[in-house]
N, C-alpha and C positions, 0 to 999 in steps of 0.2 A: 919441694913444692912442685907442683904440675897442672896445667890446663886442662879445663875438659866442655864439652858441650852437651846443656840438658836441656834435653826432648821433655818438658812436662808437659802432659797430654790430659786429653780429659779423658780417655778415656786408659792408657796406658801412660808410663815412664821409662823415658831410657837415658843412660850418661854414658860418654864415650870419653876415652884420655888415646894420647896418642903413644905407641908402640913401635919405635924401630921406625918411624915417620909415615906409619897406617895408622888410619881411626881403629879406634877396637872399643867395642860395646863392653863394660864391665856386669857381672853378674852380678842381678840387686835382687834373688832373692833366688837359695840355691845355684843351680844352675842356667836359670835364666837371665838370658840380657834385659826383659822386657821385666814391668811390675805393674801389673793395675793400679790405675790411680785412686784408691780404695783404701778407709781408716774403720777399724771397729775400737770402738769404745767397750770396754769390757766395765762391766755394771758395779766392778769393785774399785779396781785399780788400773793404769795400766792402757797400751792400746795394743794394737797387733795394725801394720798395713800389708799392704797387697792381696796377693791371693790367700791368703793364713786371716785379714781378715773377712775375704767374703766366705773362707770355708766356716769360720765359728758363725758367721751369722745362717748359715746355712743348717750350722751343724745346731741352731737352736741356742747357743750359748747365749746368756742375759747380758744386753748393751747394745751396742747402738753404732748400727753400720752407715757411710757415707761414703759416696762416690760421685764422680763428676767435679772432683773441686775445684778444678780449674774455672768452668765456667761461671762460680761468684764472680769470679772478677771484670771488672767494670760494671756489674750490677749494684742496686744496694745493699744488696744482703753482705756481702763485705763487709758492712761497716755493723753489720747488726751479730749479734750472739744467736746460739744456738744451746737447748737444753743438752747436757750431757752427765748421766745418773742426776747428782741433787747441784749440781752446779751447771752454770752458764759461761759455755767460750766462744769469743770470738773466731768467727770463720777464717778470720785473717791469720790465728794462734792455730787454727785447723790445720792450713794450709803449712804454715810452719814448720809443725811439728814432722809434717808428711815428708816434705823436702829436707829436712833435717835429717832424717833416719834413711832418707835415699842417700844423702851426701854422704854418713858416715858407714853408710853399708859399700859404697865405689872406695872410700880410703883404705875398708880395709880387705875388699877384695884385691885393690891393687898396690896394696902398699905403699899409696903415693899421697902427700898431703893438698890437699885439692883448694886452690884459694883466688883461681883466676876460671871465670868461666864468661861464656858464650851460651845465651839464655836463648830457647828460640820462643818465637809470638807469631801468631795469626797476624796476617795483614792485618785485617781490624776484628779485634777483641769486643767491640760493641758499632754493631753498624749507624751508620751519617750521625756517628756524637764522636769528634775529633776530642770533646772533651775528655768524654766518655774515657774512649781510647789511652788517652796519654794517660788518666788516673790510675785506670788498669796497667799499664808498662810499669811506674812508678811504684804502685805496688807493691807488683813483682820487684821490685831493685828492692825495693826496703828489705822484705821480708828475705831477698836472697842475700841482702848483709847479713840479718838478723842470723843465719844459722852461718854465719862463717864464711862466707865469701867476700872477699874483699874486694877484687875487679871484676864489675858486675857491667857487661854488655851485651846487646840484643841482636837477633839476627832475623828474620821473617825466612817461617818454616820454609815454604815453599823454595825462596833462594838456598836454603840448607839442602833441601832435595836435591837442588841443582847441581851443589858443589860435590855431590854423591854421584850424580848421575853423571856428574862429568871426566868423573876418572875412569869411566870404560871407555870412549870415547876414542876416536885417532883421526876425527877430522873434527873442519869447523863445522856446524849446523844452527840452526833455530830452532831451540826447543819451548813446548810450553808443558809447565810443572803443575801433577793435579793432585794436592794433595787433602785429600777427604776423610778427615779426622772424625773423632767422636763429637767436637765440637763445633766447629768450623771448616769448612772448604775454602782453600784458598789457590788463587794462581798466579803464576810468575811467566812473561816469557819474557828467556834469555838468549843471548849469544854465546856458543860455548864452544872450547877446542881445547886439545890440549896444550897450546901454547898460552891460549888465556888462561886456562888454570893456574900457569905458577906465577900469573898479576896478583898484586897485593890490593887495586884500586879495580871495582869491580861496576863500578856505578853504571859507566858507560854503555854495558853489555847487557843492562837489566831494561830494554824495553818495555815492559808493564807489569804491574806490580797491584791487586786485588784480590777482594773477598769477601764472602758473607758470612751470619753467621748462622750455618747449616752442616750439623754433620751426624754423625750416625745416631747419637741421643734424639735429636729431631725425629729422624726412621720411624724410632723405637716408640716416640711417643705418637705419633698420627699411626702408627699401628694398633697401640695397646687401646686408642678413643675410637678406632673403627671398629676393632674385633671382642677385646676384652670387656672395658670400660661399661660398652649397653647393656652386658650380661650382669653388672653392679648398677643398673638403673640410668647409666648416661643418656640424658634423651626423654628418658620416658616423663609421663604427664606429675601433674600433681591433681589433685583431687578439683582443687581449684580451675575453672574453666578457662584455657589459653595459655597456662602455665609450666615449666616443664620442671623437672628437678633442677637446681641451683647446679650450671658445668663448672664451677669455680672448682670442687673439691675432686671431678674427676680430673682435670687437666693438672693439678697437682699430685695426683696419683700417679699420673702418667708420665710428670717433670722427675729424673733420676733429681737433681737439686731441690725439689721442694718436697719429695715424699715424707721426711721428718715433720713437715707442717701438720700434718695430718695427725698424728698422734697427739696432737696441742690438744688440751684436756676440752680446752671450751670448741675446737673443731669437731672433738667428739659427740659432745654434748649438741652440738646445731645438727648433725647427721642423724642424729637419733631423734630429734623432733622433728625435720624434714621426712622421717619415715613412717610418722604418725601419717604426715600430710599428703604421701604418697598413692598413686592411686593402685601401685604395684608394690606393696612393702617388702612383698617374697624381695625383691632386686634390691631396694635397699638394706634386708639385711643382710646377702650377701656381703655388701662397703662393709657393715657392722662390724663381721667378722674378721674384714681383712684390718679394719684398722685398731679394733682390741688385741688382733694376736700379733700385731706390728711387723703384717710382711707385704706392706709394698714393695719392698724391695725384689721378693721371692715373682712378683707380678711379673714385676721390670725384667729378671732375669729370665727369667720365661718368656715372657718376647723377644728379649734382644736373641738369643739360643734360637728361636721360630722364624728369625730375619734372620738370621747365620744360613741355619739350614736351606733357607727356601732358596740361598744361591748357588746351590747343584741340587737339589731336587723341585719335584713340582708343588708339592704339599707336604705342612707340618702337622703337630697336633700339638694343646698347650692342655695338660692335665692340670687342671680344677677342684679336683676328686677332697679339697684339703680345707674346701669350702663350702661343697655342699655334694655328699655322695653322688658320682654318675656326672660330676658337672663337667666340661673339657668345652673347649671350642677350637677349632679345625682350622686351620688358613691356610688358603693355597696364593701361589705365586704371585698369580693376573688379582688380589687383593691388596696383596703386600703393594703393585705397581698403582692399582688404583686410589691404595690413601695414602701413596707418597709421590703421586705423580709430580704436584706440584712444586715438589722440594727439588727435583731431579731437572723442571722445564726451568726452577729459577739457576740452577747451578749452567744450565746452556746461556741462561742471560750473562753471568759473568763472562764466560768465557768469551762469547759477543763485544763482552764492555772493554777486555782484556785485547781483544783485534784491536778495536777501534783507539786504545790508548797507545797500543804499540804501532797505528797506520800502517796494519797488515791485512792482507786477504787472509783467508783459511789456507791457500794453499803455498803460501810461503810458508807453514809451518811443515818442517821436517819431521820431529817426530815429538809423542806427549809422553812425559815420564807421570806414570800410576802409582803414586803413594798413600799409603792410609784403608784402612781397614775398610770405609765404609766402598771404595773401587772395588771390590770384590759382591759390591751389588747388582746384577745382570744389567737393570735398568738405568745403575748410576753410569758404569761404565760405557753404555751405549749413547746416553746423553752427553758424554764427552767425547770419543771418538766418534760419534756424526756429525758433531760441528766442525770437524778438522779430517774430513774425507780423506786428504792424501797422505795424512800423517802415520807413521810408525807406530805403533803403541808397545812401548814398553814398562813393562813391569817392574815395578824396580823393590826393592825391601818393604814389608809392608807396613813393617812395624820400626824397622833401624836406618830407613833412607835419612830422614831428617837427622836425628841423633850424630848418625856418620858424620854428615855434612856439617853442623855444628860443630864440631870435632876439628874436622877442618880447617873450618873457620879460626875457631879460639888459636890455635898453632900459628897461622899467619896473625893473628891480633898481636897475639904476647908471647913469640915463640913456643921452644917444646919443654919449657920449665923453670 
């Protein structure tokens, strides 16, 4: 038997076991440490996750793609089913299935039977609902018995960053941790050194501890209702005078978790009489299009790839061409900033809430550890180091800081086996 600590991400996964008494990320899929958090239902039998399933939904193969699964949780949809070919499963059996085939794909990269883990979580998984919150951890505990773990413990991502960022380290400092997931940004400041490191009792050193939930799916979706979304009708009139098209079905186009709703027969069916009533029907049949040949998803990946891009150059382009000859729509950077501005000025409010919990200035912070894919956003990254002027910035794994740290962790929980 042996420990290990899993990164389930909404947007990626990673499991680390411990090695000679270093973290070491095992490979869940080839040679990757990383696996998109990603299930395809294939329309016979069978699933495929990770990148094997976004490549068949890509490659057109019949069934039915899902990504983001982390984020049901603490929502309702948890408790509810989803259609999948002629039957209905539980998101909860979703989710399952997904960490199940993570788990047995680390036993048998590393040869080691795996039954004591260290689970990380978002500070809060559902923001000001404490109830919320704990339903979602509990959840999680179930379902991570459910596929075979036996010692099932949690650790808030951000502290896992911490305990990563603290083994390069050779003095004491104040750091504050930013770690800006697919899901959620959350932050931590802590006390760290290497002599605190080899404490088993860590409480003490954890000065503030918060989070909201905003992370790269958010981006993705105030991008695709700025840029894409109006070119399928978002916004526009209805025939009816003062009336606009119903934004319910594109803000669900644009949610990575609710895009399946969309293909619900009777969602179909309200889209295509809303196109009667339309005062521009050319745009709503564009929707038409995307949701008979069932590729919101293809939308979604197409924007999030146009927010990749736009953070080393100035301008992307998103081809259309699959919807309506000649169709594309262009975004440049200062677009990307101004329909996510607000996600970027609330992530400075935490960090603000996060001083004021630790009764610290800005500039007792030493330096900010950068983890998570979405810090590689010009504008997110800026929105964090200019509220913390004097601080350091460092970069730390983008994708394996937490997992690391996890890892860690589990080892000091329940030693190394």
């Amino acid at each position: 038997m042996s420990v290990c600590g899993l990164d389930f991400g909404t947007s990626n996964t990673t499991l680390g076991t411990v090695i000679n008494d270093v973290p070491v990320l095992a490979a869940l899929e080839d040679y990757h440490v990383t696996i998109p958090s990603a299930i395809f239902y294939k329309a016979d039998t069978g699933a495929f996750i990770g990148r094997k399933a976004i490549e068949a939904y890509v490659e057109g193969a019949p069934g039915r793609l899902m990504r983001s699964l982390k984020s049901v949780l603490g929502t309702s949809l948890i408790d509810e089913t989803t259609r999948v070919g002629r039957e209905r499963v539980s998101f909860r059996n979703v989710i399952a299935y997904y960490l199940g085939a993570v788990k047995r794909r680390a036993e048998q990269a590393t040869g080691l039977e795996l039954r004591q883990v260290v689970h990380g979580r978002p500070v809060h998984f559902v923001d000001d609902n404490p109830a919320g919150d704990a339903k979602a951890e509990a959840t999680l505990r179930a379902i991570a018995k459910d596929v075979g773990f036996e010692d099932v413990t949690f650790q808030f991502e951000p502290i896992a960053a911490a305990l990563d960022y603290e083994r390069q380290i050779n003095s004491e400092e104040i750091a504050l941790i930013a770690d800006i997931g697919g899901g959620t940004s959350d932050f931590s400041i802590v006390r760290l050194s290497p002599q605190r490191h080899r404490h088993a009792d860590r409480k003490d050193d954890i000065l503030a501890n918060d989070g909201v939930r905003i992370g790269g799916t958010d981006f993705d979706r105030h991008l695709s209702l700025g840029v894409i979304m109006p070119l399928l009708g978002y916004r526009s009139a209805m025939k009816r005078a003062g009336l606009d098209v119903p934004s319910g079905y594109f803000h669900d186009l644009a949610t990575w978790s609710s895009i399946n709703r969309m293909y619900d027969s009777k969602v179909m069916n309200e889209v295509k009489q809303v196109r009667y009533e339309a005062q521009q029907p050319e745009l709503l049949d564009r929707l038409v299009r995307v949701l008979d040949e069932q590729r919101g998803h293809t939308l979604a990946m197409e924007v999030e790839g146009a927010k990749i891009g736009l953070s080393d150059k100035p301008k992307s382009s998103i081809a259309l061409d699959w919807i309506e000859p000649g169709l594309a729509a262009g975004v440049a950077r200062k677009e990307l900033v101004s329909h996510t501005q607000l996600l970027a000025d609330r992530i400075t409010a935490r960090i603000k809430i996060c001083l004021t919990q630790a009764g610290l200035k800005p500039e007792a912070i030493d330096a900010v550890f950068l983890t998570g894919g979405s810090v590689q956003l010009a504008h997110v990254r800026k929105a964090i180091t200019a509220a913390l002027p004097a601080a350091r910035a460092i970069d730390g794994d983008t994708f394996g800081a937490v997992g690391k740290g996890l890892t860690v962790e589990a080892a000091r929980r329940y030693g190394h086996g």
